[in-house]
C-alpha positions as semicolon CSV with decimal commas, in nm:
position;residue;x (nm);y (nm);z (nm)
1;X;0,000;0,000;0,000
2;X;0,162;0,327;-0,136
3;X;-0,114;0,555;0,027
4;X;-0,274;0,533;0,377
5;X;-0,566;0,695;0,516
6;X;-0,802;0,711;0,816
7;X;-1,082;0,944;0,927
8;X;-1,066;1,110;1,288
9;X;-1,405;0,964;1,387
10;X;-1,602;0,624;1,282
11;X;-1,898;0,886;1,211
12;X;-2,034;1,200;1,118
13;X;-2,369;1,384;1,152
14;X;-2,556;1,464;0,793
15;X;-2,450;1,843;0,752
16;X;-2,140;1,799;0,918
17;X;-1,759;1,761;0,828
18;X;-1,522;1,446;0,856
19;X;-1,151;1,483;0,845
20;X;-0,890;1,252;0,622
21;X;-0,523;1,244;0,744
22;X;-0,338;1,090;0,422
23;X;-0,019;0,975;0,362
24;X;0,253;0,748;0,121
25;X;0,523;0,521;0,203
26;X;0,697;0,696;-0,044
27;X;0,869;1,028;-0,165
28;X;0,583;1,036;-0,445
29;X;0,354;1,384;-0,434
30;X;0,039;1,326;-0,217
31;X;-0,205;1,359;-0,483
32;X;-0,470;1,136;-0,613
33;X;-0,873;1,039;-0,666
34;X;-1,106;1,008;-0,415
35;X;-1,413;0,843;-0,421
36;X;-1,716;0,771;-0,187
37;X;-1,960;0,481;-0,200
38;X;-2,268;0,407;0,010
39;X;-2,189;0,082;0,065
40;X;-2,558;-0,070;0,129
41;X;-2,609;0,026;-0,205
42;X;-2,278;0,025;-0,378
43;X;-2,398;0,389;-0,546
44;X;-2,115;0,678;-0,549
45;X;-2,177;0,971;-0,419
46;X;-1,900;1,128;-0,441
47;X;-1,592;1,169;-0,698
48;X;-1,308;1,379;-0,583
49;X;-0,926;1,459;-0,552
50;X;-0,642;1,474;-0,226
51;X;-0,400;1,647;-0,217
52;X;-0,234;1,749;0,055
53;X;-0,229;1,548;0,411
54;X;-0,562;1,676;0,533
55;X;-0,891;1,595;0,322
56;X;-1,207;1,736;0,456
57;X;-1,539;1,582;0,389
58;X;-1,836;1,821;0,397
59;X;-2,158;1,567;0,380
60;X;-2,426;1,707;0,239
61;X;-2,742;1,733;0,454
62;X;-2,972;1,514;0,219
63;X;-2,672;1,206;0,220
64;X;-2,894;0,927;0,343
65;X;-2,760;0,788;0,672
66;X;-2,541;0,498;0,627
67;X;-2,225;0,326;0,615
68;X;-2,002;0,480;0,353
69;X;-1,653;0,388;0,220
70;X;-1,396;0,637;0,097
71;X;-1,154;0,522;-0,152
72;X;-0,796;0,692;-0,153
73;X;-0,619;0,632;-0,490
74;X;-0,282;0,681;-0,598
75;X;-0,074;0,517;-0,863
76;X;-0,335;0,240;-0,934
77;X;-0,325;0,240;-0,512
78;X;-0,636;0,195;-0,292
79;X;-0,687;0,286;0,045
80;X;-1,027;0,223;0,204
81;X;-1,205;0,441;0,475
82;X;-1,523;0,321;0,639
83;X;-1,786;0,551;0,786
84;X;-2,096;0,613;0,923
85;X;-2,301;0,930;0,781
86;X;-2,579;0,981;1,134
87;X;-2,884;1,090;1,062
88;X;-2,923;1,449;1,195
89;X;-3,227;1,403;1,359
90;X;-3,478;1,067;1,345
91;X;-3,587;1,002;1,066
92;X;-3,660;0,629;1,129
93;X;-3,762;0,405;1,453
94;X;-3,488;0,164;1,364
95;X;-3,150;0,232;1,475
96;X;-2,847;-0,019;1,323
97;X;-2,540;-0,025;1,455
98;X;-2,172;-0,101;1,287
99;X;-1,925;-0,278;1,483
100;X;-1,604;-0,075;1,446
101;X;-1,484;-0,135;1,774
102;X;-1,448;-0,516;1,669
103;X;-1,314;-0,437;1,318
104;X;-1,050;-0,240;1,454
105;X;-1,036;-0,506;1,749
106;X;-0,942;-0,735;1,414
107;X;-0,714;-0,451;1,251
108;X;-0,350;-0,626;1,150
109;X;-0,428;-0,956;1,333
110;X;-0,107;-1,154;1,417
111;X;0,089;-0,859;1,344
112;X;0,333;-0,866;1,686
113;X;0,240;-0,522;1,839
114;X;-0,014;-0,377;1,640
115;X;-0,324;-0,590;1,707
116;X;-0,549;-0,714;1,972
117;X;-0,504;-1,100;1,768
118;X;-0,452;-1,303;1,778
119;X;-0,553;-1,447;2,125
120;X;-0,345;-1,631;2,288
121;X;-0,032;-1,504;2,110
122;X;0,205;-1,308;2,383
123;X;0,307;-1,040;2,113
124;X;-0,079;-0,930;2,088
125;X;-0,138;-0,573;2,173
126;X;-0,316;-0,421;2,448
127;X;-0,356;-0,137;2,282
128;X;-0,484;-0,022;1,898
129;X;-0,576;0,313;1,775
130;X;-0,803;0,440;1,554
131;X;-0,537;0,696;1,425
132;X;-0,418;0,439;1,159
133;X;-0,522;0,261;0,820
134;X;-0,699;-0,046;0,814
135;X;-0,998;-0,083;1,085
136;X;-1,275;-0,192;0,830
137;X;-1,477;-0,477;0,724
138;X;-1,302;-0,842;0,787
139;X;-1,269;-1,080;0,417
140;X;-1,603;-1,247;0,496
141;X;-1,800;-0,925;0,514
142;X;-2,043;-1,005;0,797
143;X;-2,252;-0,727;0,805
144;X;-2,248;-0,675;0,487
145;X;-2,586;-0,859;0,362
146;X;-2,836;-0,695;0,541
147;X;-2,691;-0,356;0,469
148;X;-2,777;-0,496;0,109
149;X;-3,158;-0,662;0,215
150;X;-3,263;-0,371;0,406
151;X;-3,382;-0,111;0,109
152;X;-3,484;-0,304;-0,125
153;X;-3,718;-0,490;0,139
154;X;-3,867;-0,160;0,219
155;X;-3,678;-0,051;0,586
156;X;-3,545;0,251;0,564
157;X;-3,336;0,266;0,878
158;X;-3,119;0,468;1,039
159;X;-2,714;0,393;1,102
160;X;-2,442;0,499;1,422
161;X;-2,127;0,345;1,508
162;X;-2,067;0,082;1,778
163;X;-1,854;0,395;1,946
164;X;-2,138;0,618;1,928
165;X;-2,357;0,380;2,173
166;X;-2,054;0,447;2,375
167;X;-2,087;0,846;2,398
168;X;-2,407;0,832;2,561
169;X;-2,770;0,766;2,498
170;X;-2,913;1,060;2,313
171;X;-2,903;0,861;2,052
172;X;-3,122;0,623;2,095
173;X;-3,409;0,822;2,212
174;X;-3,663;0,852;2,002
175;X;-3,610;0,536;1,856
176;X;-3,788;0,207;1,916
177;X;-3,581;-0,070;1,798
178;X;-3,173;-0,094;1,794
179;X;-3,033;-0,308;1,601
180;X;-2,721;-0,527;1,611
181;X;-2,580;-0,695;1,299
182;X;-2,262;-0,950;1,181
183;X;-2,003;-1,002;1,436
184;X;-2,044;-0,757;1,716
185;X;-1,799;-0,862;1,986
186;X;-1,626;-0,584;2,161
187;X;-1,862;-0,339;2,406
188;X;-1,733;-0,099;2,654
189;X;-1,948;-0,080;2,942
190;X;-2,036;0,257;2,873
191;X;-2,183;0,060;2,536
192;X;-2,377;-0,201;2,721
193;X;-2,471;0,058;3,006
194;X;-2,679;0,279;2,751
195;X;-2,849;0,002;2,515
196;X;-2,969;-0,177;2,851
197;X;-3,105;0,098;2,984
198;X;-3,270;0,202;2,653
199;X;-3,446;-0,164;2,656
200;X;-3,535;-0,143;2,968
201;X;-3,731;0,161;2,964
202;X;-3,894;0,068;2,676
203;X;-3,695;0,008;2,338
204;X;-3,571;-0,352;2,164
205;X;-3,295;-0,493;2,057
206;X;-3,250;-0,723;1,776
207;X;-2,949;-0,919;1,777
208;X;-2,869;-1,055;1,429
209;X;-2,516;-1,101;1,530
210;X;-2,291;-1,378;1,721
211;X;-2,036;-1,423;1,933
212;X;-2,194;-1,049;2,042
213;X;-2,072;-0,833;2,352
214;X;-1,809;-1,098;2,441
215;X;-1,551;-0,878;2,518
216;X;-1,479;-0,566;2,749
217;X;-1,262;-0,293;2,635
218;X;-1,226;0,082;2,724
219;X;-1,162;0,382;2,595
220;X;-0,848;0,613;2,582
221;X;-0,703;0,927;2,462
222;X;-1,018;1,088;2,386
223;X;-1,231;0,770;2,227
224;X;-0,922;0,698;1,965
225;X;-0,730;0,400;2,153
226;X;-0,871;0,106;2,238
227;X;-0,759;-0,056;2,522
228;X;-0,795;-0,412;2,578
229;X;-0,546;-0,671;2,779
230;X;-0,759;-0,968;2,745
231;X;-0,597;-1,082;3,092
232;X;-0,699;-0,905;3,413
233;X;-0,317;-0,983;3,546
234;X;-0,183;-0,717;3,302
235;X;-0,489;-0,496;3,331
236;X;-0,396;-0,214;3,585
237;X;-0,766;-0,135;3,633
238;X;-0,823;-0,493;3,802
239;X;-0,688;-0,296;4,114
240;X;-0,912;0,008;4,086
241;X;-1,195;-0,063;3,918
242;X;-1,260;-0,490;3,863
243;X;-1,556;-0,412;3,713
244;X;-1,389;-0,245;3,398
245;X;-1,107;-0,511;3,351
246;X;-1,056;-0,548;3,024
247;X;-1,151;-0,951;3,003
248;X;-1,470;-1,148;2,863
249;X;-1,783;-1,033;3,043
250;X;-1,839;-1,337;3,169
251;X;-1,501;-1,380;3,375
252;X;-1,385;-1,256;3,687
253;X;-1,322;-0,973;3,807
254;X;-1,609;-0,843;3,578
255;X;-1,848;-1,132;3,641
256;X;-2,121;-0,958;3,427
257;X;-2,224;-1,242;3,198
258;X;-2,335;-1,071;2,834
259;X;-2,606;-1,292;2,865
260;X;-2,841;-0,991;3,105
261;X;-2,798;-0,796;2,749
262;X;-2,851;-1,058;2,479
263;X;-3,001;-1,353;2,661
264;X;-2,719;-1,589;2,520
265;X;-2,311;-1,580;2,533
266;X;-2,053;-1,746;2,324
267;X;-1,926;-1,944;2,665
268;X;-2,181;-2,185;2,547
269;X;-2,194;-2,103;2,219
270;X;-1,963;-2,268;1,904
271;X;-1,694;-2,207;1,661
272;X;-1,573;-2,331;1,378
273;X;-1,225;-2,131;1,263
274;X;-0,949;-2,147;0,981
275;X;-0,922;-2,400;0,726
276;X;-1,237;-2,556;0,911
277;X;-1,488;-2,207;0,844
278;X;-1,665;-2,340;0,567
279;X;-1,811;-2,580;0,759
280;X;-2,038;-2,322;0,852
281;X;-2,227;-2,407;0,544
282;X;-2,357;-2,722;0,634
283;X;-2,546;-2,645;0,963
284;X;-2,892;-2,533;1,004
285;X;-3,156;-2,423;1,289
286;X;-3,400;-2,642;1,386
287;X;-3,724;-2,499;1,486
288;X;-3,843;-2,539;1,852
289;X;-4,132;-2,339;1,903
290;X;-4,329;-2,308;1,567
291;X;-4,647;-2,128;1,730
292;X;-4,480;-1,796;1,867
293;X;-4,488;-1,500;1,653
294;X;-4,135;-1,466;1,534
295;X;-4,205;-1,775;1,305
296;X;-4,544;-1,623;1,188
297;X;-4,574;-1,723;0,790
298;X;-4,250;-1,909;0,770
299;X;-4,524;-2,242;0,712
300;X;-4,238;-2,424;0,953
301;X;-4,391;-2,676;1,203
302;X;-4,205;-2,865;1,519
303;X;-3,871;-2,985;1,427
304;X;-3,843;-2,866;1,091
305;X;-3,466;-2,732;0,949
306;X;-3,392;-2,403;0,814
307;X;-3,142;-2,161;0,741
308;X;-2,839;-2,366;0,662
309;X;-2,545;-2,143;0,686
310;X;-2,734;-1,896;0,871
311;X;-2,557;-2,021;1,164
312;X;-2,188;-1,877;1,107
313;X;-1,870;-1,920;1,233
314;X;-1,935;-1,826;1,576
315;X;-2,273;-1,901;1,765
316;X;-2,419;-1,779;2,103
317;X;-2,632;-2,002;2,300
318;X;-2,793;-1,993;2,687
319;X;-2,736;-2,320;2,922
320;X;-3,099;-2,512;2,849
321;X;-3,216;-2,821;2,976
322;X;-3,491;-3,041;2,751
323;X;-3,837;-3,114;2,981
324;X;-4,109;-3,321;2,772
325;X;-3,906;-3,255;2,463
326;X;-3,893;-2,842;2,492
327;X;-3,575;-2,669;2,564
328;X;-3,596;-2,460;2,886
329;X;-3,355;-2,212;2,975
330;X;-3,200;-2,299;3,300
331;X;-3,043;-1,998;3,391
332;X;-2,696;-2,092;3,546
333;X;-2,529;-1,893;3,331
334;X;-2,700;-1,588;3,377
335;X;-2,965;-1,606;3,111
336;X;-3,269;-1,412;3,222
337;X;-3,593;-1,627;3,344
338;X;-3,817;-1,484;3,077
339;X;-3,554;-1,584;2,826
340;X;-3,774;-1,811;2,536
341;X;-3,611;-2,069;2,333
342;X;-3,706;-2,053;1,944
343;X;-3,461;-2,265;1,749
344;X;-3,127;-2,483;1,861
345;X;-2,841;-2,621;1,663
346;X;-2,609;-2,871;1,792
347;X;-2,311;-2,783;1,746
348;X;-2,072;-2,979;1,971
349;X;-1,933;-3,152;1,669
350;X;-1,694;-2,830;1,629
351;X;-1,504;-2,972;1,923
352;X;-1,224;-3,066;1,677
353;X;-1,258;-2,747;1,471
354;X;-1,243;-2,478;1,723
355;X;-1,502;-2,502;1,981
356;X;-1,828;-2,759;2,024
357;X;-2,182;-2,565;2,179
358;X;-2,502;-2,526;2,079
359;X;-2,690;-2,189;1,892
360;X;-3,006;-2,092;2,065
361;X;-3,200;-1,845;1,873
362;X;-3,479;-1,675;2,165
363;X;-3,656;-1,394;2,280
364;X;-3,701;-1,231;2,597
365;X;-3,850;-0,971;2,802
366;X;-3,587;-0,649;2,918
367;X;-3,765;-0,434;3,144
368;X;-4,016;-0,237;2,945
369;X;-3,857;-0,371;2,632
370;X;-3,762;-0,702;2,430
371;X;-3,482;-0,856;2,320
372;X;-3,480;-1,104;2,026
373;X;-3,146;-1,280;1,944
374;X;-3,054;-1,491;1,649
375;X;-2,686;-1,611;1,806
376;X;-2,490;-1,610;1,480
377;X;-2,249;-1,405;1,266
378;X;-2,407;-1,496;0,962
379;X;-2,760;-1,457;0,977
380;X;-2,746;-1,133;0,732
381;X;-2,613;-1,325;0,468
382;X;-2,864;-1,563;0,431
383;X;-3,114;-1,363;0,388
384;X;-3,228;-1,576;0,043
385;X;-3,340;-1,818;0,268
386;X;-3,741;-1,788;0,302
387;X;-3,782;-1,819;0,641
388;X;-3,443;-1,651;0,740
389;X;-3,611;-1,373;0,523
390;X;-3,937;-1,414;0,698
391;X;-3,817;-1,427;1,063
392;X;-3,623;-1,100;1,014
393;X;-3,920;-0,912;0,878
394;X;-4,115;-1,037;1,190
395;X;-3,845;-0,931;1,415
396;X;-3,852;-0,620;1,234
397;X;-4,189;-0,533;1,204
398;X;-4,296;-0,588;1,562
399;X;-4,008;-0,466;1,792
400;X;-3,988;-0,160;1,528
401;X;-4,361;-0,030;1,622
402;X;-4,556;-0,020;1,940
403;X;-4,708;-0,332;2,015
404;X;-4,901;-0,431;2,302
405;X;-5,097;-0,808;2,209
406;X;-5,143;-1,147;2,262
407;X;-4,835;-1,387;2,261
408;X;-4,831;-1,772;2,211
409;X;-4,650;-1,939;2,496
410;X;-4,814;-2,291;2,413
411;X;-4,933;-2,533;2,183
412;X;-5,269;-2,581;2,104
413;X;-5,488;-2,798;2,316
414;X;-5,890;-2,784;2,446
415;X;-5,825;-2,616;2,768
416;X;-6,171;-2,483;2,912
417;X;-6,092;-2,373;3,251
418;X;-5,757;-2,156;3,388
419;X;-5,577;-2,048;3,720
420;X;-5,225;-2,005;3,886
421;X;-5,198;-2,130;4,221
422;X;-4,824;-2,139;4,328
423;X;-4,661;-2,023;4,022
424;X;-4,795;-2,313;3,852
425;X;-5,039;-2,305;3,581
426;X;-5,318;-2,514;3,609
427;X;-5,596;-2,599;3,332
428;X;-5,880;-2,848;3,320
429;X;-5,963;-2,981;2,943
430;X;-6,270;-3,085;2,801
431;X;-6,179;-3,423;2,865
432;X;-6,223;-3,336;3,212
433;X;-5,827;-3,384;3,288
434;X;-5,633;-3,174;3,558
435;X;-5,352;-3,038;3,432
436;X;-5,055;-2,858;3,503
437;X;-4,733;-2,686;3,370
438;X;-4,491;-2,392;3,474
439;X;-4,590;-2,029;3,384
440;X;-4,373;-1,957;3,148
441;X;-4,383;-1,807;2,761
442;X;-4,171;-2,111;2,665
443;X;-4,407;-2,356;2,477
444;X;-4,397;-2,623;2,782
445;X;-4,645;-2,930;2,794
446;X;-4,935;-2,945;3,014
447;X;-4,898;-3,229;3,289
448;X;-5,213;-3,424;3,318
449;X;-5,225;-3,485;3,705
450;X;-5,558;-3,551;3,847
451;X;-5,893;-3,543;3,760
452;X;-6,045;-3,229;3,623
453;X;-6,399;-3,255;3,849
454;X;-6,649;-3,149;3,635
455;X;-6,524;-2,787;3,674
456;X;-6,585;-2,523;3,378
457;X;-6,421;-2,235;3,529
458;X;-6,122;-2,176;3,833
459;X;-5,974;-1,918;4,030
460;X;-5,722;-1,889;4,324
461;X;-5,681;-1,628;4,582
462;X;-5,357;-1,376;4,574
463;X;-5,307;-1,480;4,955
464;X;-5,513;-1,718;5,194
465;X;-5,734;-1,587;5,430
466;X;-5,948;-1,696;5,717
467;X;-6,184;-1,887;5,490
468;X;-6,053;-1,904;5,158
469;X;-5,670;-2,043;5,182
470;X;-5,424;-2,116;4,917
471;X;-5,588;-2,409;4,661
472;X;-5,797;-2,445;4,367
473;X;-6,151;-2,325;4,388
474;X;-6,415;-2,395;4,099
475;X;-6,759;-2,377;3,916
476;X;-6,900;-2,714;3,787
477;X;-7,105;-2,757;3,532
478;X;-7,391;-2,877;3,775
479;X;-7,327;-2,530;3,925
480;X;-7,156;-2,711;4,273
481;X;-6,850;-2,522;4,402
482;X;-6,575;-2,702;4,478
483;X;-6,199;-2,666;4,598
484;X;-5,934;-2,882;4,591
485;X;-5,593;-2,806;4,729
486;X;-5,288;-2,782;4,491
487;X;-5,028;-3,078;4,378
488;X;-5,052;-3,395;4,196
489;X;-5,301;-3,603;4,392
490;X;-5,618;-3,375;4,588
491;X;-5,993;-3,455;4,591
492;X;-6,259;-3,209;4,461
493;X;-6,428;-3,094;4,806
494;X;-6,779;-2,951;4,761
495;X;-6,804;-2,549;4,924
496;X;-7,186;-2,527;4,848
497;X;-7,403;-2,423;4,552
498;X;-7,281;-2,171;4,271
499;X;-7,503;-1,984;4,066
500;X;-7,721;-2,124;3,829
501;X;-7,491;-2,137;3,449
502;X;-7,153;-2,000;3,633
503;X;-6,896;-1,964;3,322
504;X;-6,662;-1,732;3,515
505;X;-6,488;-1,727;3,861
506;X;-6,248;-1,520;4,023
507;X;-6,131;-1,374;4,403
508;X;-6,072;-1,113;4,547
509;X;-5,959;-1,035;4,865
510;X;-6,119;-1,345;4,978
511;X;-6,480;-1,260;4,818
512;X;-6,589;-1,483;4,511
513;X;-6,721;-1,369;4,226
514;X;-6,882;-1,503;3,922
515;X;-7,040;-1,485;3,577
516;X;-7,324;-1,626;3,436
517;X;-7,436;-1,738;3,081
518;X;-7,750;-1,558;3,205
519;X;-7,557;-1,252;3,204
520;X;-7,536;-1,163;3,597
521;X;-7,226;-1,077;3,820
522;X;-7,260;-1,277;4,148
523;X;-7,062;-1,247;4,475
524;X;-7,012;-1,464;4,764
525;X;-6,890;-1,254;5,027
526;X;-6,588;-1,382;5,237
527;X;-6,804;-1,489;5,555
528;X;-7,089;-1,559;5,394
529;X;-7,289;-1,867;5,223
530;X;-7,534;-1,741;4,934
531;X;-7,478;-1,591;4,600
532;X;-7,592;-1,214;4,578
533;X;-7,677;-1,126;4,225
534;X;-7,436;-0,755;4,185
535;X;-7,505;-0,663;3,884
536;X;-7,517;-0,743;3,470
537;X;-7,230;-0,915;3,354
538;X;-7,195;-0,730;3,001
539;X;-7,220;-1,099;2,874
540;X;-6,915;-1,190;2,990
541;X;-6,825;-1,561;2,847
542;X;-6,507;-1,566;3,097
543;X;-6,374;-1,370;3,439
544;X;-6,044;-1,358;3,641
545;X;-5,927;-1,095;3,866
546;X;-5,561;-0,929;3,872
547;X;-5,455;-0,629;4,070
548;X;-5,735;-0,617;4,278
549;X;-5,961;-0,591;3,971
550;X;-6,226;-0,785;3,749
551;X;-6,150;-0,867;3,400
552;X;-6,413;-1,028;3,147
553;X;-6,384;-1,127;2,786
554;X;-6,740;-1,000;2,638
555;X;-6,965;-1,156;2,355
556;X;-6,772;-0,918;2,073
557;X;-6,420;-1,041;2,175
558;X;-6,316;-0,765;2,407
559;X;-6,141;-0,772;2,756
560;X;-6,346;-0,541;2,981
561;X;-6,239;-0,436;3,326
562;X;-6,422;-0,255;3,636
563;X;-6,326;-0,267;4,068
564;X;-6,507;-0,548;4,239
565;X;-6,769;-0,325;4,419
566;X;-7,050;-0,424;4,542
567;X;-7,281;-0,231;4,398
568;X;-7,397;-0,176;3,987
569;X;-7,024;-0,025;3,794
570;X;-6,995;0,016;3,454
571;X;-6,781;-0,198;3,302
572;X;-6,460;-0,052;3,088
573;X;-6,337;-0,124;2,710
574;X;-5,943;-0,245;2,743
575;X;-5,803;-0,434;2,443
576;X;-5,883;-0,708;2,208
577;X;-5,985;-1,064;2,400
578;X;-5,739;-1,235;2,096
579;X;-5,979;-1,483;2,082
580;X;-5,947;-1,638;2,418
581;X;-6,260;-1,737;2,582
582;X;-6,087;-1,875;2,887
583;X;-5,925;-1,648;3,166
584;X;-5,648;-1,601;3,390
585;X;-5,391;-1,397;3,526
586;X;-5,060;-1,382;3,702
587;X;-4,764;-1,152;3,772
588;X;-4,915;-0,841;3,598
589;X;-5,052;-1,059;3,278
590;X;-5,404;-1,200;3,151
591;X;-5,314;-1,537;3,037
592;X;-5,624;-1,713;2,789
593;X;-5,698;-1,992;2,532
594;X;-5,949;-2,140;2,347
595;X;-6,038;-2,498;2,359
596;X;-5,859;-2,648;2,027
597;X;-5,643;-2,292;2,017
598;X;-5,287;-2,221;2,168
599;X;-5,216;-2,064;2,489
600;X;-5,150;-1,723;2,520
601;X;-5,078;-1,409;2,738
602;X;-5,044;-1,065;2,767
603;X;-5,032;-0,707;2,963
604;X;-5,388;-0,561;2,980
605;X;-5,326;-0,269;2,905
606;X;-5,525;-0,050;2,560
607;X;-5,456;-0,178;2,273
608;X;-5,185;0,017;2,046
C-alpha cells in the first residue's frame, strides 16, 4: 500500500464535516482520486481529488444515513475508509449499529504489536488506535448482507457506530428498535450501560449477530485508543476498578455475563475457525417453538430445518435443559428467566474445529422492552433463505412499532378452565383432565395430574385468608362449588351451591365472584354462604381478577375491566380478547386460550 488513510471519527452527523489524514510510504507527491460509495447500495456519491495530508469531507445534509466507504487512490493504489453518515435528527424508529470497535479489534491480526489478535499469542497488543489505516470490514463481510436486504425490502433505517452507543444515549431516544448486525464482539461498558437501559425503559434490541458483547474494552485518549489486555493480570484497572477489567464479560473480576444484554453468550456457544470455516455451510436451525410469533408465515412446524449457513462461524447459545421434549432455559449462566427458546443447533461436533456448543435463537422480556437474538455471525447473509427472510421481517416489524398483544406461549390444546396457584399453571380440558405446567412463555407441555372434576371455570386467591386459603376453587357444570388443594393427587371438596350457568370465577380479597351465561355478576362474600346477584355481567363468556380488579372477555371479543364493588359499575373497554374465551392472570398478565387454540398471554393494558 503506497497511500494510507483514516478518518478522525467512525462517524459523522448529515450536515457535518469528517476529516482525512493521508499519507505514502513513499517520496511520491500526495495527490490522487477520491471516491465515496454508500456501501448498502454500492452507489457513489462522491468523486473527488487529495491532495495534501488533510482531506475534509463536507456531507451534504440530504446524504442518506449509512455506512459509507472512501476510496484513496494513488498510482493504481487503494486505500479504504469506512464511515458512518448519522442521521441528523430521526428520521426512522430503527437504529443499526456497525461494529467498528471489533473491526478495529481485528485490525492487523497476528501482526506482533499492532493488534489485539490473535488471542493467545504473547506479542498481541493491548492497545490499537483508531489513528491508523486499516480498521474496516473483515474478508467475509459479515454485516455486509443486510446492509444490502434492508432497502430493497422496504426498511429505511437509520445507522451509528458501535462507538457512538458508547458516547451516551441521546441517541437512541426517540427510537424504538436498535439493532445489532454481523459479528459484534467488543462493548465498553459505557456501550452495554446505555443500550440496557434504553431496553429497559422501553426500546428492543435485535441481535442478528454472534459471538456479540463478548468482550470488554475501554476507551483512551479521547475515544481513539482502544484498550484491551484480554488478561486481568496485566490490566492495571483490576486494582481500581474490577468491574472495567478489560476480560470477557463473563469472567472474573467483571463477572457480568453478556447474557443480562442478549439472553445468550458465546461461553456456550460454538466455533468453527481457519481451514475448518466453511463448515459453517452445512449447519442449520432447527425450529423449537413453531407457534410464537417470530415464526409467523415461515409455514415451519415442530422440528423442521432451516437456514443452513445462517448459523456462522461463531454461535451464542444460553445453558438449556430439555423437559417433555422443549428446551428450557436454565439460567446458570446468567440467562434471564423470561428468556424463550425458538430454534437450537447442535453444534458440539466443532469440538475438533475450534469449539463444540449449541446456537439458541430466543426472545425475551428487558424491562419495558424485548430482546430477540438470532446467536450467529451470519444470519445477514442468508437472507435468500425464506424463512431466514421471513423471521427478520417479523423481528422487524414488531419490535420496530408499538405493540401491546397477545403472545403464544403454548401449543394448542382444548383447555376450558384456567388459574395459577403457586406459580404453577393449572388448566382443566374438556376431557375433564387436571392439568398442570410452569408459567412460562416457553411452549412447555401441560402435565395431566388428576382429575379435572367437572369444573368449567377456576380461580385462586392472591393470599389465603381466614376462609378461603391457598388451593384451587371452581364452578361445575352442575353449578356445585368445589376446591381442591394444589399438587398432583387432591380430591374435589364440595363449598356449596354456585349460581345457576356459572362460566366465570375469580377472588378477590377473599370474596368470590362469578359470571353467568344468564348474564349476571354474582358475589359470595368472604363470611358468607349465598350468592348475591351484583349486577349485569356485560355478557361476559369468561372472568379472572388481577390487581385487585375484574377482568371479562365479552360476547364481541373484548377484555373489559371494572373494581369489584358491590354495587352496579360500569364496566370498561381495554383491548382485544385475541380470541381467548378462557381467563387467567398472574404476575401483571391476563393469560387465555381457546379450547382447540394455543395458549396465550399478555399485559392488559389498551390496545396500540
Amino acid at each position: 500500500m503506497t497511500v494510507h488513510a483514516y478518518a478522525e471519527a467512525t462517524s459523522c452527523v448529515q450536515g457535518g464535516e469528517l476529516r482525512f489524514h493521508l499519507a505514502r510510504a513513499s517520496r511520491a507527491p500526495l495527490r490522487g482520486s477520491v471516491l465515496v460509495e454508500d456501501v448498502a447500495t454500492d452507489l457513489p456519491v462522491l468523486d473527488g481529488e487529495f491532495g495534501a495530508p488533510l482531506w475534509t469531507l463536507d456531507v451534504p445534509g440530504d446524504w442518506p444515513s449509512s455506512l459509507y466507504r472512501a476510496m484513496f487512490t494513488a498510482d493504481e493504489d487503494v486505500c479504504e475508509v469506512y464511515f458512518v453518515v448519522r442521521a441528523a435528527r430521526p428520521s426512522s424508529p430503527i437504529l443499526l449499529s456497525i461494529p467498528f470497535p471489533t473491526w478495529q479489534a481485528y485490525n492487523r491480526a497476528g501482526i506482533p504489536g499492532e493488534s489485539i489478535y490473535w488471542s493467545e499469542q504473547p506479542t498481541r497488543a493491548s492497545r490499537v488506535s483508531f489513528d491508523r489505516p486499516g480498521g474496516g470490514p473483515p474478508p467475509e463481510r459479515w454485516e455486509e448482507g443486510m446492509l444490502r436486504w434492508l432497502g430493497p425490502a422496504g426498511y429505511d433505517v437509520d445507522y451509528c457506530s458501535g462507538l457512538d452507543l458508547h458516547e451516551g444515549s441521546g441517541l437512541l431516544a426517540g427510537r424504538r428498535l436498535l439493532v445489532l448486525n454481523g459479528h459484534d464482539e467488543y462493548w465498553s461498558a459505557e456501550m452495554r450501560d446505555n443500550v440496557e437501559e434504553f431496553v429497559r425503559r422501553g426500546g428492543n434490541l435485535a441481535v442478528f449477530s454472534g459471538n456479540t458483547c463478548w468482550w470488554q474494552f475501554r476507551l483512551e485518549d479521547d475515544g481513539r485508543t482502544m484498550v484491551c489486555y484480554r488478561d486481568a493480570v496485566a490490566d492495571p484497572m483490576s486494582a481500581v476498578e474490577p468491574g472495567l477489567t478489560t476480560v470477557e464479560w463473563s469472567s472474573a473480576p467483571v463477572n457480568r455475563p453478556e447474557n443480562g444484554l442478549t439472553g445468550v453468550s458465546f461461553r456456550r456457544g460454538a466455533g468453527t475457525w481457519g481451514p475448518y470455516m466453511q463448515l459453517m455451510h452445512e449447519e442449520s436451525y432447527t425450529t423449537r417453538f413453531p407457534e410464537h410469533w417470530v415464526f409467523e408465515g415461515t409455514k415451519l412446524g415442530e422440528g423442521d430445518t432451516f437456514g443452513r449457513g445462517a448459523i456462522g462461524y461463531e454461535t451464542d447459545a444460553c445453558d438449556f435443559t430439555e423437559v417433555d421434549g422443549v428446551p428450557v432455559a436454565t439460567g446458570r449462566d446468567g440467562t434471564p428467566p423470561s428468556f424463550v427458546v425458538l430454534a437450537t443447533a447442535d453444534l458440539r461436533h466443532w469440538h475438533r474445529y475450534g469449539q463444540g456448543g449449541m446456537a439458541t435463537m430466543g426472545v425475551f422480556g428487558l424491562g419495558a422492552g424485548t430482546v430477540f437474538t438470532a446467536s450467529t455471525v451470519n444470519w445477514g447473509n442468508t437472507l435468500h433463505d425464506p424463512a431466514v427472510d421471513r423471521i427478520t421481517r417479523n423481528v422487524l416489524d414488531r419490535l420496530a412499532s408499538p405493540v401491546n398483544g397477545w403472545e403464544v406461549i403454548g401449543p394448542r390444546d382444548s383447555i376450558r378452565a384456567l388459574t395459577v396457584c403457586d406459580s404453577q399453571l393449572y388448566g382443566v380440558g374438556v376431557d375433564d383432565v387436571l392439568y398442570r405446567r410452569d408459567v412460562s412463555g416457553q411452549n412447555l407441555r401441560w402435565q395431566r395430574i388428576d382429575s379435572g372434576g367437572g369444573v368449567v371455570a377456576m380461580a385462586t386467591p392472591r393470599e389465603a385468608s381466614a376462609t378461603r386459603p391457598i388451593g384451587l376453587y371452581g364452578l361445575t357444570g352442575d353449578n356445585r362449588l368445589v376446591y381442591r388443594d394444589p399438587g398432583a393427587k387432591a380430591p374435589w371438596t364440595v363449598l356449596g351451591r354456585g349460581p345457576s350457568g356459572g362460566v366465570g370465577l375469580a377472588l378477590v380479597d377473599g370474596d368470590l365472584w362469578a359470571v353467568t351465561a344468564h348474564g349476571g355478576l354474582w358475589r359470595l362474600p368472604a363470611e358468607a354462604s349465598e350468592w348475591i346477584r351484583v349486577d349485569d355481567s356485560a355478557g361476559a363468556i369468561a372472568l379472572t381478577a388481577l390487581n385487585a380488579r375484574l377482568h371479562i372477555v365479552d360476547p364481541t371479543g373484548r377484555i373489559r375491566t371494572r373494581m369489584p364493588l358491590p354495587t352496579p359499575t360500569e364496566w370498561t373497554d381495554l383491548c382485544t380478547a385475541g380470541d381467548c374465551t378462557v381467563l387467567t392472570a398472574h404476575a401483571g398478565r391476563l393469560i387465555g386460550t381457546t379450547p382447540g387454540h394455543p395458549l396465550r398471554w399478555r399485559t392488559p393494558l389498551p390496545d396500540l
